[in-house]
C-alpha positions as CSV (number, residue, x, y, z in Angstrom):
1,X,91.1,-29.0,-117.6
2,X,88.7,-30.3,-120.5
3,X,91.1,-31.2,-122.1
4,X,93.3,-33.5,-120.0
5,X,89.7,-35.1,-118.4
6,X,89.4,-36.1,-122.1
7,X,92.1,-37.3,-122.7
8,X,92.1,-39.6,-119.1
9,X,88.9,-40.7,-120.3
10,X,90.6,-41.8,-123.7
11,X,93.7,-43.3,-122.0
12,X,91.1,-45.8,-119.7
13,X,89.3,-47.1,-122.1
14,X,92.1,-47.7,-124.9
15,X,93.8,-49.9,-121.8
16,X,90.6,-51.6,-120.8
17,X,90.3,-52.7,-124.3
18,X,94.2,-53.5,-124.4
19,X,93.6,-55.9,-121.5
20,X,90.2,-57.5,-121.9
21,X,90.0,-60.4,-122.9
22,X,86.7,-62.6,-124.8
23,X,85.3,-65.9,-123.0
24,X,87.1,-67.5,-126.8
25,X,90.6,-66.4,-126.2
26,X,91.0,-67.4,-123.0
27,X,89.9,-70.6,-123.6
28,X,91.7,-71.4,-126.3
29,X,94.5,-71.8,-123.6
30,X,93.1,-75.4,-123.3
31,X,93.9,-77.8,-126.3
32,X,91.0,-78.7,-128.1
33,X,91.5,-82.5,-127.4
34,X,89.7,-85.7,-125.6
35,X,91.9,-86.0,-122.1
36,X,91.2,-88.7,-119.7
37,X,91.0,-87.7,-116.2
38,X,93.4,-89.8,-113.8
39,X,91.1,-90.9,-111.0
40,X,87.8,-91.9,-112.5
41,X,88.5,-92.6,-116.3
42,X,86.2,-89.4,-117.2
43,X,86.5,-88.3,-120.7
44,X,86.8,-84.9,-121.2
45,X,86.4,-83.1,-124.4
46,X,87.5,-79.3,-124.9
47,X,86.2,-77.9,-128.0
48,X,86.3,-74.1,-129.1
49,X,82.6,-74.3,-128.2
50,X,82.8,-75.7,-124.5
51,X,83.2,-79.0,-122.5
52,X,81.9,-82.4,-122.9
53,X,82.4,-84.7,-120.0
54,X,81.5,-88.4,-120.0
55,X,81.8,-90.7,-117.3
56,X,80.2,-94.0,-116.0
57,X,77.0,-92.2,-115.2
58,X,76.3,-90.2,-118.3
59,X,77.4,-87.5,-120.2
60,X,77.5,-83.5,-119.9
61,X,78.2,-81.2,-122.1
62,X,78.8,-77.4,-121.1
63,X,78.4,-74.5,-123.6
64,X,81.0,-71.8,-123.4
65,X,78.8,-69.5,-122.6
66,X,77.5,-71.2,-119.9
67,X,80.6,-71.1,-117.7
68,X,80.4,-68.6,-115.2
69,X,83.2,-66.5,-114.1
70,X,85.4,-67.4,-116.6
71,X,89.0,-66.0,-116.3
72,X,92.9,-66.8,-116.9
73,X,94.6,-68.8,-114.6
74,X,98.4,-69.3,-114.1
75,X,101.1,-71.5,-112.0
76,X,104.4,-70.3,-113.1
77,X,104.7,-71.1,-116.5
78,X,101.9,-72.9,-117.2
79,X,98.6,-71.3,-117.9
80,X,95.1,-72.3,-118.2
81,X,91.5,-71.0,-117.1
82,X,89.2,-71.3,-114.1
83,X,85.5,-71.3,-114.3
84,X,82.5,-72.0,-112.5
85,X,79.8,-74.2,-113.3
86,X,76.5,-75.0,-111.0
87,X,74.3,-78.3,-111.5
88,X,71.2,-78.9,-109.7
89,X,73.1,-80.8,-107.1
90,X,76.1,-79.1,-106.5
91,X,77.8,-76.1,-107.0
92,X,81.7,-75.9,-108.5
93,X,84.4,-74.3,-109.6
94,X,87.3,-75.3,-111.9
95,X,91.0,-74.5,-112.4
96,X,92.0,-75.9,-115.1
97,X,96.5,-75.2,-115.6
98,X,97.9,-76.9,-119.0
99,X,101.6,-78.1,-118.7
100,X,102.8,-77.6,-122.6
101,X,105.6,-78.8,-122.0
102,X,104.0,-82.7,-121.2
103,X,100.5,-81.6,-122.4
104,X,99.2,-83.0,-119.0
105,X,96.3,-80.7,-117.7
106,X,95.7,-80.2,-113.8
107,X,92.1,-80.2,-112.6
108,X,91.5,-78.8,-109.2
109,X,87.9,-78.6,-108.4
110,X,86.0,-77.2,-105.3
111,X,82.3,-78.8,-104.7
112,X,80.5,-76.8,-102.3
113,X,83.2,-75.1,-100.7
114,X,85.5,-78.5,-100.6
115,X,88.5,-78.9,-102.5
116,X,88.6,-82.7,-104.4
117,X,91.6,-84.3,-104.6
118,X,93.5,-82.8,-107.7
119,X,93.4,-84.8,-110.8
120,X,95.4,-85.0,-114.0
121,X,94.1,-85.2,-117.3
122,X,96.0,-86.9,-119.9
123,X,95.9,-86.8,-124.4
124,X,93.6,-89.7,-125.3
C-alpha cells in the first residue's frame, strides 16, 4: 500500500509540473510590440518585462510581476492572457486574446465589476 501511495504522490506532482506554467511563458503569448488601442489612441507597449501604457493623461508602466492573477486565456484559436491589475481609483481586470493570423489584439476590460466596451489594439 506504501508503495502505490508513493508512487500516486510521484504521478501528482510530475503532472503539476507538466502543466504549470511561469508568469514569463504565458506572457510571451502577447508580441512584444507598441499597439495602438482603437478607441482612445493609447499606446500600449508589451515587453518580456510587463506593460507600458501611454495615453493623453500620462503614462503607466506595469511590472510583470505586479499583475495579479495572471493566467492563459483562449477564444478558439486565438490565445492570449488575462490579468488583473488595481490602481488607487479603480479596480480591473484584462483579457487580452491575440489574432496571429492579423496580429490584431482584443482588449476586454472590466472596471469595477463593469465591462468597457471591447477595444482592438493594432501594430504601430
Amino acid at each position: 500500500m506504501k508503495k502505490v501511495v508513493i508512487l500516486l504522490v510521484i504521478f501528482m506532482a510530475v503532472t503539476g509540473a507538466m502543466f504549470a506554467q511561469s508568469a514569463e511563458s504565458i506572457w510571451a503569448a502577447i508580441p512584444a510590440a507598441s499597439f495602438v488601442k482603437s478607441d482612445d489612441g493609447a499606446v500600449w507597449t508589451f515587453s518580456p518585462t510587463g506593460l507600458t501604457i501611454r495615453d493623453k493623461s500620462g503614462s503607466i508602466t506595469i511590472p510583470l510581476r505586479d499583475l495579479k492573477d495572471l493566467a492563459t486565456a483562449a477564444d478558439g484559436p486565438a490565445v492570449g492572457c488575462s490579468f488583473a491589475y488595481d490602481t488607487a481609483a479603480y479596480k480591473r481586470t484584462y483579457r487580452i486574446i491575440v489574432n496571429a493570423m492579423t496580429s490584431v489584439i482584443t482588449l476586454a476590460i472590466n472596471r469595477d465589476g463593469v465591462a468597457l466596451p471591447v477595444a482592438n489594439l493594432t501594430k504601430q
